[in-house]
C-alpha positions in Angstrom: 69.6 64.0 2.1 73.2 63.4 1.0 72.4 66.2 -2.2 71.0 68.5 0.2 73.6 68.1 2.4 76.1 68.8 -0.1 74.7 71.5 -1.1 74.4 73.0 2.4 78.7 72.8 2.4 79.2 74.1 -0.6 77.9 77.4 0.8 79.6 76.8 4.0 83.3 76.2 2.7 83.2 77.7 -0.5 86.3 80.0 -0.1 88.0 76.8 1.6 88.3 74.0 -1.4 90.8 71.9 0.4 88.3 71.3 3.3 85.4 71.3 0.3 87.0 68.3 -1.0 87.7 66.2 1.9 84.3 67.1 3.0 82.5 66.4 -0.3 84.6 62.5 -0.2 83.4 62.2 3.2 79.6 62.9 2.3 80.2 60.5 -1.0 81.6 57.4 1.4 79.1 57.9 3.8 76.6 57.4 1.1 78.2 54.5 -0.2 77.9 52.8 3.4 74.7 53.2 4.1 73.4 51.6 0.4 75.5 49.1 1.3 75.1 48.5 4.9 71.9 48.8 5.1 69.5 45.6 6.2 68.0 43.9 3.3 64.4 43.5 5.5 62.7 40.6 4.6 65.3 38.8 2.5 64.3 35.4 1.9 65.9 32.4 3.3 67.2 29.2 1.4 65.2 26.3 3.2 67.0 22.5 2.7 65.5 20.6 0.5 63.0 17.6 0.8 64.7 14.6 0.9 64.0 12.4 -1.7 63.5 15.3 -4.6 67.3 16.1 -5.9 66.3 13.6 -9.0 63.8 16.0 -10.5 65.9 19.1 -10.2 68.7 19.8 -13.5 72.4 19.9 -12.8 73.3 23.4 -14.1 77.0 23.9 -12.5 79.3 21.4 -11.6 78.9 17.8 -12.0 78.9 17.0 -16.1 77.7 20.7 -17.0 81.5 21.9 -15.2 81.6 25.3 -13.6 82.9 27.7 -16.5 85.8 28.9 -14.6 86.7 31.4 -16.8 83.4 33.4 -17.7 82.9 34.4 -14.2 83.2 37.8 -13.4 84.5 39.3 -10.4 81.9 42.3 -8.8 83.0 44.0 -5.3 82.6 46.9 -3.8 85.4 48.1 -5.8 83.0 49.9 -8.1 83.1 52.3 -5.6 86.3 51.8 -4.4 86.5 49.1 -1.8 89.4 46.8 -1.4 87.2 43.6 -0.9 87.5 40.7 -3.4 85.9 37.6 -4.3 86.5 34.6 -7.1 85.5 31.3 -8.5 88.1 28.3 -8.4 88.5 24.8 -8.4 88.3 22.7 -5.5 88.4 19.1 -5.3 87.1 17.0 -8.5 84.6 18.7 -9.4 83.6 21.0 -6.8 84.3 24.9 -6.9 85.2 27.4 -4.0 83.4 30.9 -3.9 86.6 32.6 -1.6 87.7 36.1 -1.0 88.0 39.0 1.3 84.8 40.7 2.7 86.4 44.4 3.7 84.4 46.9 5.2 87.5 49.1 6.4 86.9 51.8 4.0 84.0 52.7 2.8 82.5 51.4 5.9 80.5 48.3 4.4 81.5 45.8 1.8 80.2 43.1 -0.4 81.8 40.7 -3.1 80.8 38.3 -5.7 81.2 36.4 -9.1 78.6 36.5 -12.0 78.2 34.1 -14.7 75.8 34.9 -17.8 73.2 32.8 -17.9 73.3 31.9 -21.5 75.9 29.4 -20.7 73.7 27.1 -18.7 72.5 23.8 -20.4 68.7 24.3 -20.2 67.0 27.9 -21.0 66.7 29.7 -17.3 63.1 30.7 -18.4 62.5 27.3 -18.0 63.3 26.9 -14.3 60.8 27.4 -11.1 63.7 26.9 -8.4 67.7 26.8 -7.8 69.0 24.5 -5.6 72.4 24.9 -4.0 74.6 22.1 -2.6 76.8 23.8 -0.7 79.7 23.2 2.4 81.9 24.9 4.7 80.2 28.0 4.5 82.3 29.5 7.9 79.0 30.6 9.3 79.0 33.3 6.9 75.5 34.1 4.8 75.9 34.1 1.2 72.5 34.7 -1.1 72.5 33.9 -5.2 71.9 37.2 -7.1 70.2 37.3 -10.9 70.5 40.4 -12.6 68.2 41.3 -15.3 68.6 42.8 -19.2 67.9 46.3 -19.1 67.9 46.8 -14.9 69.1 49.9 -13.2 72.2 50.1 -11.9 72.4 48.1 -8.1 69.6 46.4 -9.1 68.7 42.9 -8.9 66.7 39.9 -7.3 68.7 37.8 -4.3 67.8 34.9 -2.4 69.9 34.4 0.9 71.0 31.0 2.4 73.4 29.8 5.2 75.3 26.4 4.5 77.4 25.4 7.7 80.7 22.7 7.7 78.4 19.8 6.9 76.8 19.7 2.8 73.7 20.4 2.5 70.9 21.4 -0.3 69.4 24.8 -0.5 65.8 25.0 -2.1 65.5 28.4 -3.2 62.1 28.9 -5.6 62.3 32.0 -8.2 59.2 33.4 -7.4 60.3 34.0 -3.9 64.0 36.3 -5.1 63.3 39.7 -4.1 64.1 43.1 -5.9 66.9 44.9 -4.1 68.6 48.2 -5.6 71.9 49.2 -3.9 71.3 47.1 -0.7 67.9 47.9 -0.1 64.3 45.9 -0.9 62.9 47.8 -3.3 59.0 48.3 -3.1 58.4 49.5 -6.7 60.1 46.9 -8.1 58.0 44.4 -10.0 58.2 40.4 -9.3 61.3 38.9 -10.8 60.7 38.0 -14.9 62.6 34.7 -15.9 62.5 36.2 -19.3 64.8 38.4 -18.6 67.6 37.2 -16.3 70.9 37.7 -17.8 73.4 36.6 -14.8 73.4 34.3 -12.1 76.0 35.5 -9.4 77.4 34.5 -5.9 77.8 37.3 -3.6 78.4 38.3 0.3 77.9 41.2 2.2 78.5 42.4 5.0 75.5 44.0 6.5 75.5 46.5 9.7 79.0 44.5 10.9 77.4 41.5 11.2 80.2 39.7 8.5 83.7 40.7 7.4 87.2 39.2 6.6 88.4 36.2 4.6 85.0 33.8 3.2 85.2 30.4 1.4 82.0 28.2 0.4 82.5 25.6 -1.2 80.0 24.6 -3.9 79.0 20.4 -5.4 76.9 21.6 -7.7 74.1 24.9 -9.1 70.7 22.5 -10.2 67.4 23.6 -11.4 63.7 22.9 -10.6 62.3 22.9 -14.3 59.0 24.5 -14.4 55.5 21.8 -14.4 
C-alpha cells in the first residue's frame, strides 16, 4: 500500500515538488514505523530455568570465555535514520551492561542492539539446543536475543524475547523455539531456524506500539549454552 500510495501523489502534486518531497519523506517514515512498530504476535518468551541444571549448560560469554568487548557491533534504527542507540560495556568483574537510548521520536518506533559473530564463541553454535541468559536489572524493559543467519534477507532473523526484573535470574530459551521475524513482523514463510547457518548472536530492544522507550540497561553474568544430546 505505501507504493501505491506513492504513486497516487505523484500524480496529485506533480507540478508541486517541494510538497512531492515532504510528502514522499512522510509516506517513507510512516513505512518505517509500522515495520517497526508493529506487534511481533506470538513471540516466544524466555522461561527461568530449572533449578539444579546450570552445570550442563556451556559458559559462552562472560565468566572465563569474557565478553569480546570490542567485536560487538552496534545496530539501531539508525539504518533508517533513528537517533536511538545501544552498546556493550563492562560492568562489575566480569559482568557486562547492554545500555542505551530506545527513541521512538522520529520515525515513530525504535529498536537498538549489539551483535557479536558467532564464530568467536568457544564451542561450534551448531552444536547448541538452548541459550541461557543470566541476566539483572532489566528496568522492566523486554529485551529478546536475535541470531541472524548467512545469506538472510535484509530485517530478517530469528528472536526469542525475555523479561529479567532487579533480582538475577536464568533465562531458558531453546533454539527450536526462536521465531523468524523480517522487519518486525513473524514471518509465516520463513522456514524453522538452521543452526548451520547462524552467523550472529545479538542483543536488541524495541519498542513496540509505545509500550517501551527512553534510556535501557540490563545487565548481563554470563551467555551459556545447552549442547545438543
Amino acid at each position: 500500500q505505501v507504493g501505491s500510495s506513492a504513486a497516487m501523489w505523484v500524480g496529485v502534486a506533480g507540478s508541486r515538488p517541494g510538497r512531492l518531497f515532504r510528502l514522499r519523506r512522510s509516506i517513507a517514515v510512516a513505512a518505517a514505523a509500522s515495520m517497526m512498530a508493529a506487534p511481533v504476535i506470538g513471540l516466544a518468551t524466555g522461561h527461568l530455568a530449572a533449578p539444579g541444571k546450570s552445570s550442563a549448560a556451556l559458559v559462552l560469554l562472560g565468566g572465563s570465555a569474557g565478553w569480546h568487548f570490542d567485536s560487538w557491533r552496534s545496530n539501531t534504527d539508525a539504518v533508517r535514520g533513528g537517533p536511538s542507540t545501544a552498546v556493550l560495556r563492562p560492568s562489575g568483574t566480569a559482568e557486562a551492561e547492554f545500555s542505551g537510548n530506545l527513541d521512538p521520536s522520529k520515525l515513530g518506533a525504535a529498536f537498538a542492539g549489539v551483535e557479536l559473530p558467532v564464530d568467536l564463541l568457544p564451542v561450534p553454535f551448531a552444536s547448541l539446543d538452548a541459550l541461557r541468559v543470566t541476566a539483572s536489572s532489566g528496568g522492566s524493559y523486554t529485551y529478546s536475543v536475535s541470531l541472524k543467519l548467512r545469506g538472510g534477507a535484509s530485517g530478517a532473523s530469528y528472536k526469542f524475547r525475555f523479561q529479567p526484573t532487579d533480582s538475577e535470574e536464568e533465562f531458558e530459551l531453546p533454539l527450536k523455539d526462536f521465531l523468524p521475524i523480517v522487519r518486525g513482523r513473524e514471518s509465516a514463510t520463513s522456514p524453522p531456524l538452521d543452526k548451520e547457518l547462524v552467523e550472529s548472536l545479538g542483543l536488541q530492544i524495541a519498542s513496540g506500539f509505545g509500550q517501551q522507550s527512553g534510556q535501557f540497561s540490563l545487565t548481563l553474568r554470563e551467555i551459556s549454552g545447552v549442547p545438543s544430546e
